[in-house]
Each structure stands twice: as C-alpha cells, then as structure tokens.
C-alpha positions in Angstrom: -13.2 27.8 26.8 -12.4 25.1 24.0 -9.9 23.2 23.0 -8.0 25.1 26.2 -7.5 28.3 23.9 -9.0 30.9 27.0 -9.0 33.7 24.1 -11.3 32.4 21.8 -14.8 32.3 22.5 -17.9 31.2 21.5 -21.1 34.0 20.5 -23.3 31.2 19.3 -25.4 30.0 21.4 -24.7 25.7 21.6 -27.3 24.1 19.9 -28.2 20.3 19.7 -28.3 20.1 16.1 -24.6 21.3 16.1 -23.2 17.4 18.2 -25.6 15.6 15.8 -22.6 14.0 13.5 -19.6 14.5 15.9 -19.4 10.9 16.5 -21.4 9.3 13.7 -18.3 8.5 11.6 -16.4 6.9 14.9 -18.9 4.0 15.3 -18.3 3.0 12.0 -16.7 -0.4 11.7 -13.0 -0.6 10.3 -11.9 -2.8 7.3 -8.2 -1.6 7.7 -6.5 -2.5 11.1 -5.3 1.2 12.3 -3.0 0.4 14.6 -0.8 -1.8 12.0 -1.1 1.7 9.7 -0.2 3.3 12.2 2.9 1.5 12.7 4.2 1.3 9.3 3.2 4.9 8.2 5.9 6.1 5.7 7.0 2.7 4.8 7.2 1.0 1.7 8.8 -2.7 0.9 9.4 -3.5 -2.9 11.0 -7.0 -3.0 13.4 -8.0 -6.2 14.9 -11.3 -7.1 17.8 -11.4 -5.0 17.2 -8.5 -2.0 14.5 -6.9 -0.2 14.3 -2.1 -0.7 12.9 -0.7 2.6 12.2 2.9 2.5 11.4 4.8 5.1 10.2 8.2 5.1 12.2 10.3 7.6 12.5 13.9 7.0 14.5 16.5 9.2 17.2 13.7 10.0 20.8 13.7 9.1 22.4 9.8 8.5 24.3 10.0 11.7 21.0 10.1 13.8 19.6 6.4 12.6 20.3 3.2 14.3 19.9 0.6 12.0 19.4 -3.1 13.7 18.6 -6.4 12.6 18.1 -9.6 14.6 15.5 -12.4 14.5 14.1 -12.3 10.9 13.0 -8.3 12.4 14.7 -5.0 11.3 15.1 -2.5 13.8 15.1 1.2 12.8 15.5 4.0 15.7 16.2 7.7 14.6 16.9 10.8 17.3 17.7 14.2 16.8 17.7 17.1 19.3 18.8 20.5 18.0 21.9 22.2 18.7 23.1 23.1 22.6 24.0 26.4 21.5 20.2 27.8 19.6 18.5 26.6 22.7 15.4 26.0 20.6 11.9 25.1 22.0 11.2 22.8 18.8 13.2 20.6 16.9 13.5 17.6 18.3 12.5 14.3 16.8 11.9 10.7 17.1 11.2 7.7 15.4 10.9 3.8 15.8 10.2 1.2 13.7 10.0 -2.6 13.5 9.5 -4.5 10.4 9.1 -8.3 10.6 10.0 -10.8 7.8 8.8 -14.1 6.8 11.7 -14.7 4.7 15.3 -15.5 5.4 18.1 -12.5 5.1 21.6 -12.7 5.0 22.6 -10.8 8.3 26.1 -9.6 6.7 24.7 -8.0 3.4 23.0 -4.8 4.7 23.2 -1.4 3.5 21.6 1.9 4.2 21.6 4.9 2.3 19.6 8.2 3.2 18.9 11.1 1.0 16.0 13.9 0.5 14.6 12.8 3.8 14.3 8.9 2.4 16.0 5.9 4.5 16.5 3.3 1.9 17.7 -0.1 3.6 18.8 -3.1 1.1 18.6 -6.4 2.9 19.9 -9.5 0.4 17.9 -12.6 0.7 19.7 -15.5 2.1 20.6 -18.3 0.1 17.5 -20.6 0.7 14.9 -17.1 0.3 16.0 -16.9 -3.1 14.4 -18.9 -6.6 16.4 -21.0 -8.3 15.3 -22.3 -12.0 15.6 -25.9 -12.3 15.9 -27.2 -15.7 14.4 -30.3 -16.3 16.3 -32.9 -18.4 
C-alpha cells in the first residue's frame, strides 16, 4: 500500500536506484523565504500617487463572505463560505486569511473594496504625511 490507496499496487519489484533523487532537490538551499510566499500567495500590491490597490485572488467567494479589517498600519482580510444547508454537500467549503503589513501611513476612513471574477480589489488612500508633495523652489 501507498499513498493509503489499498487498490493500487505495486508489480515492480522496489529497487534502490528508484529513492536515488527523491530527496536530492529538498536539501537544496532556498534563496526565496517559503513561508513569506506562502503567506501572500495570490496577492499583488501596485502603489499610485495617492492610494495603495490590493488584489487578492479569491475565487469561489461571493462579496458577502469577506471580512475586511484594518488596524495598526496591518490589513486584515478573512473570507468563509460553507455551501448551502439544504444540498448537504461533502465539498464546498472554503477559507481564507490574510495579513498584509504596511510601512506607510493610511487613512483609516478611505477604504474601499470591490470583488469581481473571483478578484478582491481593496483601495487604501495614503494619509496625508504618506503622500509627495512637490516643493517649488523660489
């Protein structure tokens, strides 16, 4: 048995030669943290002159299911939905969580959220002191 399927089995006979380069790749150092893609998997930041675009890839969610937070210089973005009482599926549910922290200010009362085509789009407008100003020399 393999992989806990008790139907499959094996006619080859297991050989040494087969393990050789199982876990040659593994023991390879990392140049990209995985746990930090890990976390922000789906997510892209664009910054523009006066606000910050967060999207979020979140597919099989309806706009109702999101809760959106923000606190601390940190966005908080929670999604859950379970199927329907009444289709009693085995599948269906989902969940996701995700934190995004920023070294710049925001201005906690100009939020806004949009979702469409399985995209969460947050716009975030930089606070007053985050933003460039020109300053014209006379």
């Amino acid at each position: 048995m393999r992989n806990g399927l008790p139907v499959v089995r094996r006619s080859v006979r297991e050989f040494p030669v087969n393990n050789w380069f199982d876990g040659f790749f593994n023991n390879l150092p990392s140049f990209v943290d995985q746990e930090s893609v890990a976390k922000n998997q789906g997510v892209y930041i664009q910054e523009q002159e006066n606000d910050v675009l967060v999207y979020i890839d979140a597919p099989g969610f309806e706009g109702k299911d999101f809760d959106i937070q923000f606190g601390e210089n940190n966005l908080k973005v929670e999604a859950e939905h379970k199927p329907e009482e009444e289709l009693k599926l085995p599948f269906g549910h989902r969940k996701m969580k995700r934190v995004i922290e920023f070294s710049l200010d925001i201005d906690h009362n100009k939020l806004d959220a949009t979702y469409r085509s399985g995209v969460l789009c947050i716009k975030l407008a930089k606070a007053e002191k985050a933003q460039w100003r020109k300053v014209e020399v006379k």
